[in-house]
C-alpha positions, -999 to 999 in steps of 0.1 A, spaced: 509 -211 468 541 -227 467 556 -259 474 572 -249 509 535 -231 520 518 -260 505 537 -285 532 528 -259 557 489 -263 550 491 -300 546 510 -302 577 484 -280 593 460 -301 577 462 -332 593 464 -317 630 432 -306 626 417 -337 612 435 -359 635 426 -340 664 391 -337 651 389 -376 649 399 -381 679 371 -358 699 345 -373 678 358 -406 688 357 -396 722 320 -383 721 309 -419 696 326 -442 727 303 -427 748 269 -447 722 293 -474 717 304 -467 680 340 -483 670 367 -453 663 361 -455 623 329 -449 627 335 -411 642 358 -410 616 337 -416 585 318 -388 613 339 -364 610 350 -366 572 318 -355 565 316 -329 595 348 -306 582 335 -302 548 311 -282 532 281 -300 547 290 -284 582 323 -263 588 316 -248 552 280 -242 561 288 -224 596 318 -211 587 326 -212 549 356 -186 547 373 -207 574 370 -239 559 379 -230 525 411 -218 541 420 -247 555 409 -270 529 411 -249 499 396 -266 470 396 -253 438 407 -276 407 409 -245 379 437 -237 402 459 -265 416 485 -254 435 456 -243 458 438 -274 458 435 -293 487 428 -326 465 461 -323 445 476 -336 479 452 -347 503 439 -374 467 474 -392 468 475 -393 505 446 -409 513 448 -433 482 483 -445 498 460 -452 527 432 -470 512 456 -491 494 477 -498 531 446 -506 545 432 -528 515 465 -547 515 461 -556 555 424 -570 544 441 -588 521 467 -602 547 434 -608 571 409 -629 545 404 -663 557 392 -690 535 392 -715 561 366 -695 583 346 -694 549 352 -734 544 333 -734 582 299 -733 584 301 -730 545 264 -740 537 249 -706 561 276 -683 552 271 -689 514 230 -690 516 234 -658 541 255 -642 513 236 -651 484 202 -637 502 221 -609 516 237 -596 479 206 -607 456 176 -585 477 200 -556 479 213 -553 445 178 -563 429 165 -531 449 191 -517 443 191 -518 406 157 -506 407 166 -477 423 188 -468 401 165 -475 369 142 -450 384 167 -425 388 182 -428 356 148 -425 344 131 -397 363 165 -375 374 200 -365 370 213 -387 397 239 -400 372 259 -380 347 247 -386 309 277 -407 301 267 -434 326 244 -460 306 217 -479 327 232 -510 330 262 -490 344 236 -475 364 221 -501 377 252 -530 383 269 -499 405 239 -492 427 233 -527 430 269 -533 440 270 -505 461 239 -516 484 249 -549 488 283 -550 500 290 -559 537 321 -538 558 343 -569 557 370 -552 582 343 -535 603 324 -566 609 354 -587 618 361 -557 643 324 -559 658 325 -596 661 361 -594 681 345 -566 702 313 -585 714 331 -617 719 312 -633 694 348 -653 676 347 -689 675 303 -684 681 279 -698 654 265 -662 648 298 -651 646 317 -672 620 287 -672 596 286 -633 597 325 -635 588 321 -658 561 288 -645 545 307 -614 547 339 -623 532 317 -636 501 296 -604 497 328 -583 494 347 -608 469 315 -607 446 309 -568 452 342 -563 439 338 -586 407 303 -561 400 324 -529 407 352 -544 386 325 -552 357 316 -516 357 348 -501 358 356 -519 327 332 -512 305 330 -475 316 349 -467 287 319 -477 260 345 -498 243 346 -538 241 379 -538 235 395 -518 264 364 -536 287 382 -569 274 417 -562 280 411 -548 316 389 -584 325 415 -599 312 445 -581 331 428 -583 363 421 -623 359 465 -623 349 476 -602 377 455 -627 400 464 -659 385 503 -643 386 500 -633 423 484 -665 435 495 -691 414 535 -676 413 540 -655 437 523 -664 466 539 -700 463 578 -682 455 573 -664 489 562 -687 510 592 -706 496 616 -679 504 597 -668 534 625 -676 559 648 -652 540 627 -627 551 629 -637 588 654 -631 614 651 -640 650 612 -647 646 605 -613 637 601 -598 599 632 -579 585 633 -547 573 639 -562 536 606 -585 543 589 -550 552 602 -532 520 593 -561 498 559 -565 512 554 -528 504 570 -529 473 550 -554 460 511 -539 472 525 -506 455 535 -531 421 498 -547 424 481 -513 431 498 -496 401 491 -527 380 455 -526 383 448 -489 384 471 -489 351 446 -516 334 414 -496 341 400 -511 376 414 -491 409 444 -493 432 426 -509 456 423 -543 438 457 -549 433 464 -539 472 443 -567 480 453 -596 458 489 -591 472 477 -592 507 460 -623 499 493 -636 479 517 -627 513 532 -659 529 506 -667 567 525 -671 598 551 -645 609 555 -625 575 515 -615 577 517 -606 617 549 -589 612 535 -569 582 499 -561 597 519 -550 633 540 -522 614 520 -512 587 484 -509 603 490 -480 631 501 -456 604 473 -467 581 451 -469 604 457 -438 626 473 -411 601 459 -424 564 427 -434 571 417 -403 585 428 -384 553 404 -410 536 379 -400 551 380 -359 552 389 -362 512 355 -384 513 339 -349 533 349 -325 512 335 -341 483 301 -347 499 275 -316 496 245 -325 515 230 -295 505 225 -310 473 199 -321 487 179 -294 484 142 -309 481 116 -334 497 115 -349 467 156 -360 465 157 -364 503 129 -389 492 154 -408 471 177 -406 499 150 -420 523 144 -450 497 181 -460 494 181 -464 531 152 -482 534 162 -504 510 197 -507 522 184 -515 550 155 -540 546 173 -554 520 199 -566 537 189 -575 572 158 -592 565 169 -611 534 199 -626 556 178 -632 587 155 -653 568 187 -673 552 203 -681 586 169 -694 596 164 -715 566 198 -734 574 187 -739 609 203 -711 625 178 -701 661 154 -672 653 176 -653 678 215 -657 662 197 -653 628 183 -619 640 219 -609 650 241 -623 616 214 -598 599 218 -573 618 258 -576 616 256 -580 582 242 -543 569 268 -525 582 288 -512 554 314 -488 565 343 -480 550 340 -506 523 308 -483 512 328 -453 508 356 -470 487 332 -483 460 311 -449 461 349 -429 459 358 -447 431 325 -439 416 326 -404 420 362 -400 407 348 -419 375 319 -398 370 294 -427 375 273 -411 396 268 -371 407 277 -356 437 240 -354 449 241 -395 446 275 -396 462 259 -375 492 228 -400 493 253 -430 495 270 -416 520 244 -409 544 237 -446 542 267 -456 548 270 -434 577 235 -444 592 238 -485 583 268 -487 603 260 -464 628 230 -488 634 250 -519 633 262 -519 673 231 -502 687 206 -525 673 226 -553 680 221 -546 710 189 -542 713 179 -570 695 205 -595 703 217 -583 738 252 -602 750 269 -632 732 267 -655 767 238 -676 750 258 -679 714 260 -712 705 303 -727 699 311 -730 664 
């Protein structure tokens, strides 16, 4: 396949996906799921788990995927793409992360995060010993502390983005319930990240290259926060012109997430990090708006998607081929689940938080999203973990955030009695 027919299938490609997204999303408005969620759907719908089980000449046509022979493999393409996505999207997050809503209500959000991150990881972690023990959910170059720090990170992080969506779509900003969810949120991602980034760097089985990517990643941070961030908020008005970002404030913006992502996938961690330090380093006011406002419909509504369906293609549910690892599967949503919900229910309470908005930060707080399907991505494309654990983590992903709004619901009802923050 050459270059010119290669355009022509990628091109092909994302019609279908895009398309595909958006009839999902249709049929998911209808329960009252959020657009990502038929998304992360429908990743997992147009690859092997469904269009390649009904009809597996026609998906491997359109998605062809076959590494011992590259210029027919969808990945070689489709990788980049949605890694250009992941690292748009991470930057907005970046752009998005509040510390002042963290500052507020500090005491709950920090005990709901703490209780929230320690129950999940500590079942998590058991998990994971088991498996190491008793099957060949990880590869044999993954030691058990590996083992055990990713599953523990994995089940314990919060969808960040997702939740600040839920908690705009239920009217629940500026509510008690509300800013404690954001905050307790904000915390379990930040320290999810330091776990991943622990396990990323000692990967390798060697001290040395474990030492210099800690200590790279604590330099690029200092360097975008302490120089930086303070050099463009000073030249910040350069980049303005008529109270709207310039074209060069656009291309500098860019320029720099692309800097920080290649910095931090050079040193050993992933793209993603480096996205979302410089999002965090870019000047507030009309230079974040501005930036978010351009760069988050293409990300959002072209990359994303991409994300996702690579995500599909690399899930095989029908690795799960007996009761015994659908068992495991069962177990990692149950804990997932428990873990989280009731371990942050009982915080809120213990800070004084009513039985009722308690219930509801709990809830809020187990759905993972797409934030889930980053960490597991990165895992997979390290060889962590296998692609029967990859399916496993996915399904929970999918399910705990499928649950999020529904349960809410049920549980919580409407925000008219949530107390003012």
């Amino acid at each position: 396949m050459n270059n010119v027919s290669l355009a022509v299938q990628f091109f092909l490609q994302i019609a279908v996906i895009l398309i595909a997204c958006r009839v999902v999303g249709a049929i998911a408005a209808r329960f009252g799921q959020p657009q990502v969620v038929a998304e992360m759907i429908t990743g997992v719908l147009l690859g092997p788990s469904l269009f390649g089980m009904i009809a597996p000449e026609s998906q491997h046509w359109l998605f062809p995927w076959d590494k011992a022979q590259k210029l027919r493999d969808t990945s070689c393409y489709l990788f980049p793409a949605s890694q250009l996505g992941l690292a748009l999207y991470m930057f907005i997050v970046g752009m998005e992360f509040r510390v002042d809503i963290v500052r507020k209500h500090l005491k709950s959000s920090v005990a709901v995060s703490m209780a929230g991150m320690t129950m999940p990881f500590i079942l998590g972690a058991g998990l994971a010993w088991i498996f190491f023990k008793h099957t060949n959910l990880f590869p044999e170059k993954t030691s058990l502390l590996e083992a055990m720090l990713f599953l523990g990170a994995s089940m314990c992080i919060t969808a960040f983005p997702m939740l600040a969506r839920i908690i705009h779509f239920k009217g629940l900003s500026g509510t008690t319930m509300g800013t404690v969810a954001i905050g307790a949120g904000a915390i379990d991602d930040a320290t999810a990240w330091i776990l991943l980034a622990v396990v990323l760097a000692s990967f390798d089985d060697k001290i040395g290259h474990a030492l210099i990517n800690i200590g790279g990643a604590i330099a690029f941070v200092t360097m975008a926060l302490v120089v930086i961030r303070p050099l463009l908020r000073k030249f910040s008005q350069s980049l303005v012109r008529d109270q709207q970002l310039t074209d060069a404030g656009l291309v500098i913006g860019i320029a720099l997430m692309s800097l920080g992502a290649w910095f931090t996938d050079l040193i050993g961690l992933h793209a993603v990090f480096g996205a979302f330090v410089m999002g965090a380093a870019m000047p507030r006011g009309i230079v974040v708006r501005d930036l978010c406002a351009r760069i988050q419909p293409l990300a959002v509504a072209l990359l994303l998607p991409l994300f996702f369906t690579y995500s599909g293609l690399n899930t095989k549910i029908g690795l799960l081929n007996n009761w015994f690892l659908w068992g495991m599967c069962l177990a990692v949503l149950v804990a997932a689940v428990m873990g989280k919900w009731l371990a942050c229910t009982v915080a809120a309470r213990a800070t004084g938080i009513n039985a009722r908005e308690a219930m509801g930060i709990g809830i809020l707080m187990n759905a993972r999203g797409l934030m889930e399907l980053i960490i597991i991505n990165i895992g997979l494309q390290r060889g962590i973990i296998s692609e029967a654990l990859f399916a496993t983590l996915v399904i929970m992903a999918v399910v705990t955030t499928l649950m999020a709004s529904p349960i809410f619901e049920y549980f919580v009802g409407s925000n008219k009695n949530a107390a003012i923050s």
